[in-house]
C-alpha positions in Angstrom: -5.3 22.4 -9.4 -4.2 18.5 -9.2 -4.0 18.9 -5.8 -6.8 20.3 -5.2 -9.4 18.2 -7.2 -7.6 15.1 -5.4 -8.7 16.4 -1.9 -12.1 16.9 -3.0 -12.1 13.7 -4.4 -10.4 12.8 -1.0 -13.5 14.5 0.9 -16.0 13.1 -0.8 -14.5 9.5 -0.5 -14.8 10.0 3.0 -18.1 11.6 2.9 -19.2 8.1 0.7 -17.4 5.6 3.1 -19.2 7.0 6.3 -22.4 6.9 4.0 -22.6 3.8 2.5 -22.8 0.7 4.1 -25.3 -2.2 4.9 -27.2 0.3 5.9 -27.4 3.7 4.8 -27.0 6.7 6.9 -27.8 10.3 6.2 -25.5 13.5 6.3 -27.3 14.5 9.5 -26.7 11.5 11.1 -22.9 12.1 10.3 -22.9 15.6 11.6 -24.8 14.4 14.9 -21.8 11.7 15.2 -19.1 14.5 14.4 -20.4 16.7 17.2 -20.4 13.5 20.1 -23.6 11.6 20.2 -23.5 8.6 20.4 -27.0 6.9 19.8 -28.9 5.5 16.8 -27.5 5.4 13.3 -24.8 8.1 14.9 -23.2 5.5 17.0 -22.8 3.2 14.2 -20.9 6.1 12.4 -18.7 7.2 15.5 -17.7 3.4 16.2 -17.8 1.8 12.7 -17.6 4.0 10.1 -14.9 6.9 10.8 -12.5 4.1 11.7 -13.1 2.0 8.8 -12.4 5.5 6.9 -9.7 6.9 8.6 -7.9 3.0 8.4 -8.5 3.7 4.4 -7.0 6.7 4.4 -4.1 6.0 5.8 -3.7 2.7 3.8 -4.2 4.5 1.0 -1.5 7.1 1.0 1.0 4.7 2.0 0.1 2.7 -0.9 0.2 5.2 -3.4 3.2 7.0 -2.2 4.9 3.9 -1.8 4.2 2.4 -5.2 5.8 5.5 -6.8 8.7 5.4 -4.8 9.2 1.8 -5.3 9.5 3.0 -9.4 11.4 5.3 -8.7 14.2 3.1 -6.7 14.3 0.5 -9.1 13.2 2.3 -11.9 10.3 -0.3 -13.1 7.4 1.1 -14.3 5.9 -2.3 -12.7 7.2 -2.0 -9.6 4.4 -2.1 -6.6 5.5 -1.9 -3.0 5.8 -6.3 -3.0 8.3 -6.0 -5.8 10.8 -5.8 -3.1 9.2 -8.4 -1.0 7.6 -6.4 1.7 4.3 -7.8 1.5 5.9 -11.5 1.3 7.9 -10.9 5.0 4.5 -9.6 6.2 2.3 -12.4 5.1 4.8 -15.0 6.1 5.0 -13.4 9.9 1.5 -13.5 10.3 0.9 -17.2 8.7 3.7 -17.7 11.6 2.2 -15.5 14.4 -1.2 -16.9 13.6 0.1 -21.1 13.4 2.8 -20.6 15.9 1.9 -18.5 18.9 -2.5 -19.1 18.1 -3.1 -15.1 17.8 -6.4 -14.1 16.8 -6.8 -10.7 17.0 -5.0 -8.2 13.9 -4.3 -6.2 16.8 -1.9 -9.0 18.0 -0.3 -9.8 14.9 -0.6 -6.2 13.1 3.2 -6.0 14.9 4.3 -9.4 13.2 3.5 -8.4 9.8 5.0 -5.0 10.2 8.0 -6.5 11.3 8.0 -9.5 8.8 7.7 -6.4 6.2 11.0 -4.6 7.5 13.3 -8.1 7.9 12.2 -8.8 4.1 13.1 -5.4 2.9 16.3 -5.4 4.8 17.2 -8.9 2.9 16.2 -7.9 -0.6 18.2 -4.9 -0.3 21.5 -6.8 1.4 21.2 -9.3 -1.4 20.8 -7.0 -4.0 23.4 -4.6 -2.8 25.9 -7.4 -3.1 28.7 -7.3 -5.7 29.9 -4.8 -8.1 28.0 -1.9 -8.5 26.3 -2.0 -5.0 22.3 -2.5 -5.0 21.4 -1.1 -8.9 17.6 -1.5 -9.8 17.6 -4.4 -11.5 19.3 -6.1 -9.1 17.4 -5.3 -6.5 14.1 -6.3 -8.4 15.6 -9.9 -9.1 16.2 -10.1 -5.2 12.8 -9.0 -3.9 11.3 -11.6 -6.7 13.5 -14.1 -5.6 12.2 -13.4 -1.6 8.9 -13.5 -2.2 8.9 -16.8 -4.2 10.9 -18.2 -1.2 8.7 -16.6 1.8 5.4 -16.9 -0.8 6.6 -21.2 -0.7 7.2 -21.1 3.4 3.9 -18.6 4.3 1.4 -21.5 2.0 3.5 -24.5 4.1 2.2 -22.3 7.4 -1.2 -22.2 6.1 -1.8 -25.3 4.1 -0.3 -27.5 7.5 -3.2 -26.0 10.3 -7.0 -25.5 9.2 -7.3 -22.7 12.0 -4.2 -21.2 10.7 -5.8 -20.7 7.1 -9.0 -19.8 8.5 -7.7 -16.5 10.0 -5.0 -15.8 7.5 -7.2 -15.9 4.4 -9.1 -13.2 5.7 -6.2 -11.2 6.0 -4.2 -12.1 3.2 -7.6 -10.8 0.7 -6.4 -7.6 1.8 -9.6 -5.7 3.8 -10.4 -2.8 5.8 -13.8 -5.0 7.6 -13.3 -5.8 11.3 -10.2 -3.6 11.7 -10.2 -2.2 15.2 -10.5 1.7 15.4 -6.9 1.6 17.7 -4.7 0.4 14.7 -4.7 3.5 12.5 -3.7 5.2 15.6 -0.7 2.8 16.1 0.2 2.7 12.9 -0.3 6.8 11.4 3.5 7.7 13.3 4.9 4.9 10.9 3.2 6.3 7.7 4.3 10.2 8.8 8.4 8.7 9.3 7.5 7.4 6.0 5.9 10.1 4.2 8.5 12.7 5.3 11.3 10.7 4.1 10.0 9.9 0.7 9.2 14.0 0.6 12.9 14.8 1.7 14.4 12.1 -1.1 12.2 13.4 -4.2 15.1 15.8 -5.4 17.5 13.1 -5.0 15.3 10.2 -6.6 14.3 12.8 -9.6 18.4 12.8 -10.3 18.6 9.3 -9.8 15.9 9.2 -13.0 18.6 10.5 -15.2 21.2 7.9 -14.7 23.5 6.8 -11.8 26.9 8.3 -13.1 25.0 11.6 -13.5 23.3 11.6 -10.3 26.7 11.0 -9.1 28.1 14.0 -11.0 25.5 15.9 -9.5 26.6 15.4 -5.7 24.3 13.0 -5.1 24.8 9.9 -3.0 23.4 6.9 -5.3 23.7 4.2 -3.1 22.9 6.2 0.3 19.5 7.6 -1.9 18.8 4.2 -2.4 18.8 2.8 0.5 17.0 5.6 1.9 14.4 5.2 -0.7 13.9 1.2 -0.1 13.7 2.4 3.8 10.8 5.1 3.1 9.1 1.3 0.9 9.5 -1.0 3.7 7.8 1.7 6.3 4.5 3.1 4.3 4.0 -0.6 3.2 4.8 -2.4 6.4 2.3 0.0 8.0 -0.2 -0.6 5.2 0.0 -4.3 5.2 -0.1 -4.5 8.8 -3.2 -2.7 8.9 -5.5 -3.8 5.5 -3.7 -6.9 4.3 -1.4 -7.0 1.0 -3.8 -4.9 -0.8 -2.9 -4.9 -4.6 -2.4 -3.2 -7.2 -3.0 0.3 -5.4 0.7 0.7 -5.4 0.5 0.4 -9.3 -2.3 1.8 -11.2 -1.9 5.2 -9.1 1.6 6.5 -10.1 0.9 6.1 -13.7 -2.3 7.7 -13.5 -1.4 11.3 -12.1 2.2 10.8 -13.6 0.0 11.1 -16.7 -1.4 15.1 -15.3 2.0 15.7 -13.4 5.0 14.1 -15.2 7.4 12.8 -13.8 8.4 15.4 -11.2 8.7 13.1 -7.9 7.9 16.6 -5.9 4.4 16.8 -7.4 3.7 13.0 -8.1 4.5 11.5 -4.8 1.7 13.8 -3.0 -0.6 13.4 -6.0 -0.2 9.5 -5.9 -0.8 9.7 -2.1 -4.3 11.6 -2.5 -5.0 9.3 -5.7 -4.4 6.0 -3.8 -6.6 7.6 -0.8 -9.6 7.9 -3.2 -9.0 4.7 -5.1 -9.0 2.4 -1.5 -11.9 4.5 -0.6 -13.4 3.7 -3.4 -12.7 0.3 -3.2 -14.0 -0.6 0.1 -16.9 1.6 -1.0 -18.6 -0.1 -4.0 -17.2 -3.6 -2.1 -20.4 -2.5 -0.2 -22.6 -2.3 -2.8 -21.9 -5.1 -5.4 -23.2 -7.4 -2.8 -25.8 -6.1 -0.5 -26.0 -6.7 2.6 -22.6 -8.7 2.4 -19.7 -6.9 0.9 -16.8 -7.7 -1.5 -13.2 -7.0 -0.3 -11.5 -3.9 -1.1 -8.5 -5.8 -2.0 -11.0 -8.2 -4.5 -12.3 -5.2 -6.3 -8.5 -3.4 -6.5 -7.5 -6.3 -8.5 -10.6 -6.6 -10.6 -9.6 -2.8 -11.5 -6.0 -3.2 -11.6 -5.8 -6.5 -13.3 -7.0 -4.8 -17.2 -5.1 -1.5 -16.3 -1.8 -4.3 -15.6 -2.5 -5.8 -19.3 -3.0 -2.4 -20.9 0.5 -1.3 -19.5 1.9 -4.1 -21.0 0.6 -4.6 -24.3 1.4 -0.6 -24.9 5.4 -1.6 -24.0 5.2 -4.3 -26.1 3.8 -2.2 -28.7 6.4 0.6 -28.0 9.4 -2.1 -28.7 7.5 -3.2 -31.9 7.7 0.2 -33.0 11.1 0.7 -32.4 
């Protein structure tokens, strides 16, 4: 029933998005741009709107699957896919690909910050599967902290030493779905499928790494071959998200412990239902961005911290109030 009330909500997110806009447009406009025309209020649908949606969409699931994934590995209830430095080696490849080489277009430097994303992920985990024990989850959320301080310090150098440089970058870095070209979901959905399908494959594994890692061993599974696998299916859903909307925050946070409030904490049913739930909350987002200031609009990444930032406090003031109690 989850499930199922998430892809309505999904549908009618997307229904909202193609609506709403600087201008309005009306359901029969939409269905007149479904069908192929390509004139009038339909063409602004057909070349605007679907691919600002569909570019949500697929933000959005990466987001929220990867955010509960992310807790999972490190077994944070804080974590969000930057805990582990992804979103630090993507914004520090673009500062570079953007003060370096002179791109200009996200199409051009949508590959920079996806592969920015991977390099960082593959150092947090390297560091923080050195020494005893191999790469345990507090480890490896002192390394990706550590990373993104560093690349955070090198990506503001970038930016801070070229005014054309900080132009473009702060446009990307407030994390949008505006003047995304229709081609990069395309590009970028094979990435969030690998991604999806291994975080589905690794949710009996990751649910047995929840009880402990000597009895996850004890139960045949492979700790530090889950975990790596897990950091993998991270660095791909939020290396394709970056790439494509910007570091987008808190998506990767509120979401998990919203439906892991309807679904517990079953990884089979709360990875899809975080997927779905970060869908409809980008959606959203970008949606009432729109709105709050007509005809210009508000960043979907502005208004996901506005959201997040009291849900952030809340989850921390309960802990604190949980340890008082004990």
């Amino acid at each position: 029933m989850l499930l199922a009330a998430l892809l309505a909500g999904v549908l009618l997110a997307c229904l909202a998005s193609v609506m709403i806009g600087a201008k309005a447009v009306a359901v029969p406009d939409v269905l007149r741009a479904l069908a192929g025309e390509r004139s009038g209020d339909a063409l602004v649908v057909s070349e605007l709107r679907f691919p600002r949606t569909l570019l949500g969409l697929l933000v959005g699931v990466c987001l929220g699957a990867a955010g509960t994934i992310a807790q999972a590995v490190t077994r944070n209830p804080l974590a969000d896919p930057g805990l582990l430095g992804v979103s630090a080696g993507a914004a520090v490849a673009v500062a570079a690909g953007i003060g370096v080489l002179g791109l200009t277009s996200p199409l051009q430097y949508v590959w920079f910050a996806f592969a920015g994303a991977a390099l960082a992920g593959a150092l947090v985990y390297l560091i923080g599967g050195t020494g005893r024990g191999g790469a345990s989850p507090v480890k490896l959320a002192l390394a990706g902290a550590a990373i993104t301080a560093l690349l955070g310090s090198v990506t503001y150098a970038l930016v801070l030493l070229d005014v054309r440089t900080l132009d473009q970058y702060r446009f990307w870095a407030v994390g949008s779905l505006a003047g995304r070209d229709g081609e990069l979901a395309a590009k970028l959905a094979p990435f969030a499928i690998a991604g999806l399908v291994l975080a589905l494959a690794l949710t009996p594994k990751l649910n047995a790494l929840e009880l402990g890692d000597e009895l996850a061993s004890s139960l045949g599974v492979k700790v530090g071959a889950t975990r790596l696998l897990g950091a993998l299916a991270v660095v791909t859903l939020t290396g394709a998200a970056v790439a494509a909307a910007g570091p987008v925050t808190f998506v990767g946070l509120v979401v998990p412990h919203v439906m892991r409030a309807f679904t517990g904490p079953d990884l089979r049913w709360l990875l899809p239902a975080s997927a779905l739930g970060g869908a409809v909350l980008l959606l959203g987002a970008d949606t009432l961005g729109r709105v709050l200031d007509h005809p210009a609009e508000v960043q979907a990444g502005v208004v996901t911290a506005f959201a997040g930032a009291p849900f952030l406090i809340a989850l921390v003031r309960r802990g604190k109030l949980r340890e008082h109690t004990r």
